[in-house]
C-alpha positions in Angstrom: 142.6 121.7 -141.1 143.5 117.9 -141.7 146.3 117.8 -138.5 143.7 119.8 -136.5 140.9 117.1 -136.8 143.6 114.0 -136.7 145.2 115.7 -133.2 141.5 115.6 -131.7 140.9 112.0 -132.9 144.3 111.4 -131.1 143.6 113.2 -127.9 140.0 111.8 -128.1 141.2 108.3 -127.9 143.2 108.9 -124.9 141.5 110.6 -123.0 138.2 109.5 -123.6 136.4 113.2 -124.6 133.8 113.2 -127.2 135.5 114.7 -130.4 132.5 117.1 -130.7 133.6 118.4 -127.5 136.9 119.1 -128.3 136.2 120.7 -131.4 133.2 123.1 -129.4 136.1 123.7 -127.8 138.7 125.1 -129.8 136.0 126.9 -131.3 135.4 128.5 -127.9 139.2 129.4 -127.8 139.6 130.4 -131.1 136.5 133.0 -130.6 138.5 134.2 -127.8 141.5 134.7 -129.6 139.5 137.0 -132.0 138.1 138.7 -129.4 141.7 139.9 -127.8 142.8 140.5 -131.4 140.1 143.3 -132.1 140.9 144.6 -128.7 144.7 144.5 -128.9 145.3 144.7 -132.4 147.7 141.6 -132.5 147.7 138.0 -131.0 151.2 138.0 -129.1 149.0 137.2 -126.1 151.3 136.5 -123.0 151.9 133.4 -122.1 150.0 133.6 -118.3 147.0 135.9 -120.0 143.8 134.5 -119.8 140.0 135.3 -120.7 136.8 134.7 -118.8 138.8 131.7 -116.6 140.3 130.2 -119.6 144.7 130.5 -120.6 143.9 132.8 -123.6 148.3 132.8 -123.6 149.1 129.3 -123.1 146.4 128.3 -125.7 147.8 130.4 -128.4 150.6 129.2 -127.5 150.0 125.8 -128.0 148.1 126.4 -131.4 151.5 128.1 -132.3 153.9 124.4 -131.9 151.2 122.6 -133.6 150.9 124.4 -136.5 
């Protein structure tokens, strides 16, 4: 939880984006993420995949390096 809030304190000062923001939206992703999960029973979402306009695959991928 501690690298998660240090990484949006890092991407916050570079790019300017409220950390509240970022965090709503990880939250949004992560809610996603669930969603596809209870649907698909698993989270090996492909990498181009994505969810009401947003890269479901290339999220989780993400999350996946960083942690």
């Amino acid at each position: 939880m501690l690298q998660r809030f240090s990484i949006f304190i890092t991407i916050s000062k570079i790019t300017g984006v409220s950390f509240e923001t970022l965090g709503a939206s990880w939250d949004a992703m992560y809610a996603m993420a669930k969603e596809y999960y209870t649907e698909c029973g698993n989270l090996e979402v492909p990498k181009y995949y994505t969810m009401d306009g947003y890269s479901l695959g290339a999220w989780i991928a993400t999350q996946r390096k960083i942690y």
